[in-house]
MDTraj code that builds the backbone (N, CA, C; nanometers):
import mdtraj as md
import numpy as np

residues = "UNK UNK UNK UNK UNK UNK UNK UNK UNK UNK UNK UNK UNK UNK UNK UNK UNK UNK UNK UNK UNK UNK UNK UNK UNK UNK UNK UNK UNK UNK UNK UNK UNK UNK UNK UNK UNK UNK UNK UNK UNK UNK UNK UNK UNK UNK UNK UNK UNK UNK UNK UNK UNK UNK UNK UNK UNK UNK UNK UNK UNK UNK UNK UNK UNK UNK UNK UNK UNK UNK UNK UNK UNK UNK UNK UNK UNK UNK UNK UNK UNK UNK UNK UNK UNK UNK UNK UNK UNK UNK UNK UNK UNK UNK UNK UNK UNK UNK UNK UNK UNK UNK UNK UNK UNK UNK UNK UNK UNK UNK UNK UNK UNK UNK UNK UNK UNK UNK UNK UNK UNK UNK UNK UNK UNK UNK UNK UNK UNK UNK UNK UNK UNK UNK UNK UNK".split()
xyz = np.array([
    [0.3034, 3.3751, -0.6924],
    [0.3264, 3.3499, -0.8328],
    [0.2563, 3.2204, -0.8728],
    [0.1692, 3.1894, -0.9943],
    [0.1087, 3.1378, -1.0459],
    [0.2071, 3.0434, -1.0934],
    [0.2400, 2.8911, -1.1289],
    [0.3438, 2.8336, -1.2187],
    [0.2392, 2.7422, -1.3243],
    [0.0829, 2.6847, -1.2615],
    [0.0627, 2.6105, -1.3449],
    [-0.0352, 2.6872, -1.4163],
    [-0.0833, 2.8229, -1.4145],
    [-0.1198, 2.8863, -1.4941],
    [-0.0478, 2.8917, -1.6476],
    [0.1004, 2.9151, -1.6431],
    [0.1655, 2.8984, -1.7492],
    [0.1619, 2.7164, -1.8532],
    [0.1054, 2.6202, -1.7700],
    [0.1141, 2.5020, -1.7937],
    [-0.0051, 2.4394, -1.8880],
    [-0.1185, 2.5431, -1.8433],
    [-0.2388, 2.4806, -1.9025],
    [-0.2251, 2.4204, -2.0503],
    [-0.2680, 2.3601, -2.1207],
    [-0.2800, 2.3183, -2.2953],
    [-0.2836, 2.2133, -2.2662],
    [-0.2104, 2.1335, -2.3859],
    [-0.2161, 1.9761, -2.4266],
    [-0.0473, 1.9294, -2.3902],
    [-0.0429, 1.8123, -2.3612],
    [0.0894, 1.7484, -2.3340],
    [0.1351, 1.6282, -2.3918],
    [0.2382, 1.5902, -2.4110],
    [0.2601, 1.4346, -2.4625],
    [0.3310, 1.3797, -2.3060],
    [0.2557, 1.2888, -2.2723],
    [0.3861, 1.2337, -2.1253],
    [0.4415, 1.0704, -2.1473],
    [0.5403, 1.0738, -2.1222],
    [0.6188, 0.9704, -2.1407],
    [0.6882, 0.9473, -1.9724],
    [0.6709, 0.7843, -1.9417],
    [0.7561, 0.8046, -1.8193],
    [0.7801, 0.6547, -1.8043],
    [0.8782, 0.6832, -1.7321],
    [0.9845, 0.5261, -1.7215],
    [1.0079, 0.4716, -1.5644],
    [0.9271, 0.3483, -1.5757],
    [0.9141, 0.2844, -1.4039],
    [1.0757, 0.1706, -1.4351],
    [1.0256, 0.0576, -1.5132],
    [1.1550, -0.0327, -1.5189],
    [1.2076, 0.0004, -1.6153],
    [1.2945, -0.1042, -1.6557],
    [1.3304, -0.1702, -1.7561],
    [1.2489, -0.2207, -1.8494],
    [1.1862, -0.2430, -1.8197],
    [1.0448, -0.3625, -1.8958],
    [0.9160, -0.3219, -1.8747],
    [0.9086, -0.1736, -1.8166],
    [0.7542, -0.1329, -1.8444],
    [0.7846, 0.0740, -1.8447],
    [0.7025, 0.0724, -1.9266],
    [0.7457, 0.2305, -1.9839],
    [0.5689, 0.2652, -2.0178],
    [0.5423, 0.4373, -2.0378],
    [0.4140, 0.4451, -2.0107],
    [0.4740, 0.5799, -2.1002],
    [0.3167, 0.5919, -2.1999],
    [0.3051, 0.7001, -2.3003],
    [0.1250, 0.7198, -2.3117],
    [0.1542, 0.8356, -2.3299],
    [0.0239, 0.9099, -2.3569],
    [0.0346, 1.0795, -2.3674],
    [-0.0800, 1.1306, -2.3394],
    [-0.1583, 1.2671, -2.3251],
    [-0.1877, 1.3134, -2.2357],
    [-0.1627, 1.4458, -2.1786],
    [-0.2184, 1.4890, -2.0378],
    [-0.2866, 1.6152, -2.0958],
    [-0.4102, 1.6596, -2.0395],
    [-0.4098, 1.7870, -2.0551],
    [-0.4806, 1.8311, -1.9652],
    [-0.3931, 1.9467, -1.9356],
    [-0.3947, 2.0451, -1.7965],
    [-0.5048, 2.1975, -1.8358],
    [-0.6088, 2.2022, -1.7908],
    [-0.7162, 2.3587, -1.7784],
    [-0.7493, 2.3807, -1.6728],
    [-0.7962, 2.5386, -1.6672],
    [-0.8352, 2.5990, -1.5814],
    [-0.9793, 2.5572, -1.5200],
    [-1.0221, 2.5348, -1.4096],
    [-1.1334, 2.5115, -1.3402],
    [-1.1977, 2.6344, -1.2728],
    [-1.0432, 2.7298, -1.2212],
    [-1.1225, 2.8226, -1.1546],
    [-0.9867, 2.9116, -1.1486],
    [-0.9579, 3.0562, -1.0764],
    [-0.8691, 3.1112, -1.1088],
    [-0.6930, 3.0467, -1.0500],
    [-0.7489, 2.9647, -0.9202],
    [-0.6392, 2.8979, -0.8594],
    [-0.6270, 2.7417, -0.9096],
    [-0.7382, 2.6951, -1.0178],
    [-0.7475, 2.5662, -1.0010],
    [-0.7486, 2.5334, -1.1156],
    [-0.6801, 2.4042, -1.1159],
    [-0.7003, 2.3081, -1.2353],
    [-0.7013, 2.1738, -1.3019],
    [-0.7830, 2.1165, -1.3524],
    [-0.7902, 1.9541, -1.3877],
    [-0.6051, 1.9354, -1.4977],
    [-0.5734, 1.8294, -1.4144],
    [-0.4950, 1.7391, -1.4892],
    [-0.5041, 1.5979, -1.4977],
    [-0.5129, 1.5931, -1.6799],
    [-0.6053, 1.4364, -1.6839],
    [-0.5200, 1.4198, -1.7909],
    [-0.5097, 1.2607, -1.7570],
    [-0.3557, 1.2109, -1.8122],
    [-0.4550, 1.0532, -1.8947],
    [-0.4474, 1.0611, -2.0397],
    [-0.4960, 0.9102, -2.1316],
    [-0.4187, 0.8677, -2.1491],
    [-0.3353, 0.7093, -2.1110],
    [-0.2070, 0.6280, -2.1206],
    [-0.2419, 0.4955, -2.1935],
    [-0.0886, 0.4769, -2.1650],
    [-0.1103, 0.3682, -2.2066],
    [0.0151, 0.2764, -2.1381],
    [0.0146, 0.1588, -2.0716],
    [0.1583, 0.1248, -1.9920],
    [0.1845, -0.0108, -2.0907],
    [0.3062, -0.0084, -2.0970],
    [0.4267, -0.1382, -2.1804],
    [0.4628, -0.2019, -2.0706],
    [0.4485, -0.3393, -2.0678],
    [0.4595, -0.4178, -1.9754],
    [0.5076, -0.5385, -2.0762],
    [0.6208, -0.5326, -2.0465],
    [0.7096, -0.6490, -2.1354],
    [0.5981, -0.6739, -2.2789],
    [0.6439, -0.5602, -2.3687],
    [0.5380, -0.5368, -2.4739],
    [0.3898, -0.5764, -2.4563],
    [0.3526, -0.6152, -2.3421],
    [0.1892, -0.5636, -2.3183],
    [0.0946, -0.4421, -2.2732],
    [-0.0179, -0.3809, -2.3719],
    [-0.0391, -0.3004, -2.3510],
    [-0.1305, -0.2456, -2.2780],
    [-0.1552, -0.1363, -2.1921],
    [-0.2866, -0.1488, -2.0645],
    [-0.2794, -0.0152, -2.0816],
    [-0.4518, 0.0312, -2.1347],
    [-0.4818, 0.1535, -2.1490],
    [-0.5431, 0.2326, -1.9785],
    [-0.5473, 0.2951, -1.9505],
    [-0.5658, 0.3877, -1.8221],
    [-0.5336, 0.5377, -1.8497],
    [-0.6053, 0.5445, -1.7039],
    [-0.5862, 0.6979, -1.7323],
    [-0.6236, 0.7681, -1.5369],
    [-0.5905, 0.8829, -1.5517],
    [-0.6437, 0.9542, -1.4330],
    [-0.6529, 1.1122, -1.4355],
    [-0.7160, 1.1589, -1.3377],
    [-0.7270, 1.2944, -1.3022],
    [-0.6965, 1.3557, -1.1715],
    [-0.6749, 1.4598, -1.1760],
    [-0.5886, 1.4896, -1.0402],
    [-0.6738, 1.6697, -1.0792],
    [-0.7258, 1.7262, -0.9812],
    [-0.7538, 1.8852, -0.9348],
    [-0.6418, 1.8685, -0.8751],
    [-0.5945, 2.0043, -0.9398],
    [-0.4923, 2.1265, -0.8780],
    [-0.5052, 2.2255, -0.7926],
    [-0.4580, 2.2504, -0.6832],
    [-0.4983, 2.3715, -0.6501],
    [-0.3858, 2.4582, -0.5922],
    [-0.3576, 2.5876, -0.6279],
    [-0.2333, 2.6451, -0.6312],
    [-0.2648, 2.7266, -0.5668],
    [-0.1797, 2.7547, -0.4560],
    [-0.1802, 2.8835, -0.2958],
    [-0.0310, 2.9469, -0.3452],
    [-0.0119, 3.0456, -0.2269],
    [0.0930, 3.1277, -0.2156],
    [0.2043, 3.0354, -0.1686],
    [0.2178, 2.9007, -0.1467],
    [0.3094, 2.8407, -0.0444],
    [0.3674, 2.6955, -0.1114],
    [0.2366, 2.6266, -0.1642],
    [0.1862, 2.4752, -0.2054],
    [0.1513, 2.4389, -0.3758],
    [0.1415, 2.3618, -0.4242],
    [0.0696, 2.3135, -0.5068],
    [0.0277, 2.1830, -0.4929],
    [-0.0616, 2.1779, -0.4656],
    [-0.1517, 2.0537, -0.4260],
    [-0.1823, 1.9647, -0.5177],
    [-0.2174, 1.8190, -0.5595],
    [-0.2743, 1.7634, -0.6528],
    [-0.3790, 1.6925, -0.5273],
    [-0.4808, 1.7105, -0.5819],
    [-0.6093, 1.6053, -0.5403],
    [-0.6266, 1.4817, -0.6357],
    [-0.6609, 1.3911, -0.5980],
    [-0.7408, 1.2959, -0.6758],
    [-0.8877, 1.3357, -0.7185],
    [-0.9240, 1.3137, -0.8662],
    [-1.0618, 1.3002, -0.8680],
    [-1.1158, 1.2635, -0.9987],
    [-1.1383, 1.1182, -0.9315],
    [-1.1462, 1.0596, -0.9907],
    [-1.2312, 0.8789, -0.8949],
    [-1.3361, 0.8606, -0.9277],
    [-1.4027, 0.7267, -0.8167],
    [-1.3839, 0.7347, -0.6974],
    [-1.3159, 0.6586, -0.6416],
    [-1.4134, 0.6582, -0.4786],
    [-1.2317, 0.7568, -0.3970],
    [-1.1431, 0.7918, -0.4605],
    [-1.0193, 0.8617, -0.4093],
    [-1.0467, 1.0026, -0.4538],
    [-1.2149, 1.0535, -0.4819],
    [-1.2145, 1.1920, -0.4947],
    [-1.1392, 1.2716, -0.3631],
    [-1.0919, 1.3915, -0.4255],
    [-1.0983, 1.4710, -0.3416],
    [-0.9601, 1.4228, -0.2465],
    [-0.8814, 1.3050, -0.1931],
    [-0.7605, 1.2584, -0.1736],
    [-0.6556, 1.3525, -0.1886],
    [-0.5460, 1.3651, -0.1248],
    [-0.4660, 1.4581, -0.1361],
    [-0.3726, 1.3434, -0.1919],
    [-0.3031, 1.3807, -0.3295],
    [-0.1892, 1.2835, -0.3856],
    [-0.0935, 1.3446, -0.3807],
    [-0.0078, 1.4884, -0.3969],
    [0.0909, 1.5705, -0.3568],
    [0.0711, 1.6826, -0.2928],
    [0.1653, 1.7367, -0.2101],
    [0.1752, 1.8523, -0.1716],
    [0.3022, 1.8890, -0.1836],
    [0.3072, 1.9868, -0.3352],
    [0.4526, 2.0675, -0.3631],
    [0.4642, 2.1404, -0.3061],
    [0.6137, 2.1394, -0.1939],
    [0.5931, 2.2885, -0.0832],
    [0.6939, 2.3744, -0.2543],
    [0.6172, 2.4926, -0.2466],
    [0.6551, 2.6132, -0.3500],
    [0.8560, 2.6868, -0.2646],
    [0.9097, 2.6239, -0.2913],
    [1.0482, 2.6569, -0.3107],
    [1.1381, 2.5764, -0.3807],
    [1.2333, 2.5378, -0.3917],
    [1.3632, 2.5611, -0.5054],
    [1.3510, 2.3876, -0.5407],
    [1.2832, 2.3468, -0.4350],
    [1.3085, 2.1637, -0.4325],
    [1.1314, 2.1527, -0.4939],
    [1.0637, 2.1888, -0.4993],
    [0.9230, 2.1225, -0.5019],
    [0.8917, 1.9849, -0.4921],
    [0.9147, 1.9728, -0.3661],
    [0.9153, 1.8274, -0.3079],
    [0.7661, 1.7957, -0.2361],
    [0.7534, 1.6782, -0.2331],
    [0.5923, 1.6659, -0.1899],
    [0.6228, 1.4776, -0.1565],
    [0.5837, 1.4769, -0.0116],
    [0.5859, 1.3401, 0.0848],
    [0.4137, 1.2802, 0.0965],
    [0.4270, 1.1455, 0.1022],
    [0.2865, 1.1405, 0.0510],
    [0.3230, 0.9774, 0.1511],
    [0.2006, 0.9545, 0.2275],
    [0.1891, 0.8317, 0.2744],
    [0.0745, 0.7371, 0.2246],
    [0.1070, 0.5869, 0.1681],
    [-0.0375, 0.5535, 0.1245],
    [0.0063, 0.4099, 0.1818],
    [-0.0690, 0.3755, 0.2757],
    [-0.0731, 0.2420, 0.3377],
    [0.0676, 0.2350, 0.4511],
    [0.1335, 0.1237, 0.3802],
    [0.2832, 0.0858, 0.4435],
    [0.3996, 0.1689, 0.2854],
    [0.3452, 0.2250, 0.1940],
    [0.4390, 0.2798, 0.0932],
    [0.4617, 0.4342, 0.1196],
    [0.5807, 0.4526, 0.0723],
    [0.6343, 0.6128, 0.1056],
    [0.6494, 0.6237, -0.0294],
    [0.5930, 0.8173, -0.0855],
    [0.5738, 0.8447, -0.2090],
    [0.6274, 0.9675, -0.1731],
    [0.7455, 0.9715, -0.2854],
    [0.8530, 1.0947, -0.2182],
    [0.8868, 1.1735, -0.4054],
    [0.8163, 1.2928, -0.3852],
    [0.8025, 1.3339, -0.5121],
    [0.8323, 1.4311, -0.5395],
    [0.8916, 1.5196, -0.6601],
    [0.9801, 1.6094, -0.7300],
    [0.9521, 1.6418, -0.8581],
    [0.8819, 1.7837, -0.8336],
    [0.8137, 1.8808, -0.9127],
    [0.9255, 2.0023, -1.0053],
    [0.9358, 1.9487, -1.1208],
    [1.0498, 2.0595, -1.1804],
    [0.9757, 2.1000, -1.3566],
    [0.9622, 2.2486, -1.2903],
    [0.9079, 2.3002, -1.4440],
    [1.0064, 2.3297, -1.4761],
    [1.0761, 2.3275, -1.6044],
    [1.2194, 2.3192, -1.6773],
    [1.1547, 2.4226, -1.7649],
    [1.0955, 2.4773, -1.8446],
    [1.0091, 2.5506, -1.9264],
    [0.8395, 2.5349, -1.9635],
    [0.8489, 2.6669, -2.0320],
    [0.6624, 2.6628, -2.0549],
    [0.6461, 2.5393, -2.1434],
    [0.7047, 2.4624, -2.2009],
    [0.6620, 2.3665, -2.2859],
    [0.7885, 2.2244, -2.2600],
    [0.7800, 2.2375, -2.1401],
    [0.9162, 2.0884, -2.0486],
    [0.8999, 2.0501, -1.8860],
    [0.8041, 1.9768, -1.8513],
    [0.8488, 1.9867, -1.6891],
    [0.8321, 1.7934, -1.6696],
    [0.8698, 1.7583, -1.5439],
    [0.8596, 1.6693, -1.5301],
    [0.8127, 1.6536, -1.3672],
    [0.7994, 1.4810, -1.3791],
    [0.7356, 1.4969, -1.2333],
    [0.8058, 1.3493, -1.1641],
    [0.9261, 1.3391, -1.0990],
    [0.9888, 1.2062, -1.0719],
    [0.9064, 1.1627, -0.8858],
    [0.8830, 1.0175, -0.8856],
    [0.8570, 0.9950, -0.7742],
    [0.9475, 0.8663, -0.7317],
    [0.9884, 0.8672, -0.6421],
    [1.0453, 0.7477, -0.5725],
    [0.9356, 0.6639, -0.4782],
    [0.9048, 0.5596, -0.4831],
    [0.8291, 0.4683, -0.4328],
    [0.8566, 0.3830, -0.2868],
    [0.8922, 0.3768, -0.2124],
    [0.9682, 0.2584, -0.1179],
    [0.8819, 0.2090, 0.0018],
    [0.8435, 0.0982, 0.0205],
    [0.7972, -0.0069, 0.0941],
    [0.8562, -0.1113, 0.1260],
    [0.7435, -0.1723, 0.1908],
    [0.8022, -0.3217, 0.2335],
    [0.8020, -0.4131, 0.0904],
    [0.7094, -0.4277, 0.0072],
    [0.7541, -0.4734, -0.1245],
    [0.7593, -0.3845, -0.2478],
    [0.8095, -0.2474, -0.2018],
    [0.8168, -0.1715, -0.3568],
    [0.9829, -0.1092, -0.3298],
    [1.0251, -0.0778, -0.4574],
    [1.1526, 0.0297, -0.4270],
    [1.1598, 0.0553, -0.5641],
    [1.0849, 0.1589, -0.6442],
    [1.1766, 0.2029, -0.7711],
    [1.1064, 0.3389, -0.7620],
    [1.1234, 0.3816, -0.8937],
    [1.1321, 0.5359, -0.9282],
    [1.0519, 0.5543, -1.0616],
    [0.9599, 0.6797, -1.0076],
    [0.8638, 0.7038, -1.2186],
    [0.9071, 0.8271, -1.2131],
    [1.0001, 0.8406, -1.3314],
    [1.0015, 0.9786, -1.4315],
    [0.9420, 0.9923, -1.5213],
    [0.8376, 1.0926, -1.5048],
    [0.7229, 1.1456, -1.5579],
    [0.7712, 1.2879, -1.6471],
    [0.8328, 1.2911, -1.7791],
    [0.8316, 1.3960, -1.8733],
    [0.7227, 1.4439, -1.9323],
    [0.6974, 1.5790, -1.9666],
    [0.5635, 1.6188, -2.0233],
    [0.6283, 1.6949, -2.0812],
    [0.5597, 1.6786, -2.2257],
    [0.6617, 1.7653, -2.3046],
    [0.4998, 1.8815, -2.3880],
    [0.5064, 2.0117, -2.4340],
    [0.4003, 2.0544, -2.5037],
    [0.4064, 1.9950, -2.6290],
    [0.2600, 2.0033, -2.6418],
    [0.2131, 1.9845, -2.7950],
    [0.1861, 2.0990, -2.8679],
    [0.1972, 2.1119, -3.0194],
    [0.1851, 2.2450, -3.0533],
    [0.0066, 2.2073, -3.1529],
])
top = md.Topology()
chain = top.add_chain()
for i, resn in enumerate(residues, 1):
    res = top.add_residue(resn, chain, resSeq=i)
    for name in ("N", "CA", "C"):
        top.add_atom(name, md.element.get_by_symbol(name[0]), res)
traj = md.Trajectory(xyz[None], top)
């Protein structure tokens, strides 16, 4: 079963790291190929009301089992950034350096999903909830 086939269009994403820094923008998710697809996210992060525009892209690639996000985007092309194992948790473990990236994939509807990650290291410990809501 296909899930981000149903996902493709335009998005508004909103997501919340602290207290004091919150992140809004646009994602929009298309087809590349019949299993595949670019998700490219234009932001913007609040940092104790300062503002820092960014952005990224991530290839998708969707199997019978997984949903994968790649990086691609500068020199982390091609990088594996999640691997959603395809059952009830869509959970995806991710190692980058000395930080553990422990992440949770929930499509709530064709036009609601979100994407929460927990962060934890030797100097990190919080959490990004990532809402994507459709645009009409």
């Amino acid at each position: 079963m296909n899930k981000f086939e149903n996902l493709t269009g335009n998005w508004i994403v909103k997501k919340r790291i602290k207290k004091n820094i919150s992140v809004r923008g646009y994602c929009v998710i298309k087809n590349s190929s019949k299993y595949s697809y670019e998700f490219k996210e234009d932001i913007k992060t609040n940092i104790d009301n300062k503002l820092i525009s960014g952005h990224q892209i991530f290839q998708i690639s969707e199997s019978k089992n997984n949903i994968n996000f790649y990086f691609n985007i500068e020199n982390n092309k091609k990088e594996n950034a999640y691997n959603f194992k395809k059952n009830k948790l869509y959970q995806s473990l991710f190692f980058c350096k000395k930080d553990l990236y422990l992440s949770k994939l929930k499509i709530i509807s064709k036009n609601f999903f979100t994407i929460y990650t927990k962060i934890k290291g030797p100097k990190k410990n919080f959490g990004i909830l990532a809402n994507y809501y459709r645009t009409i």
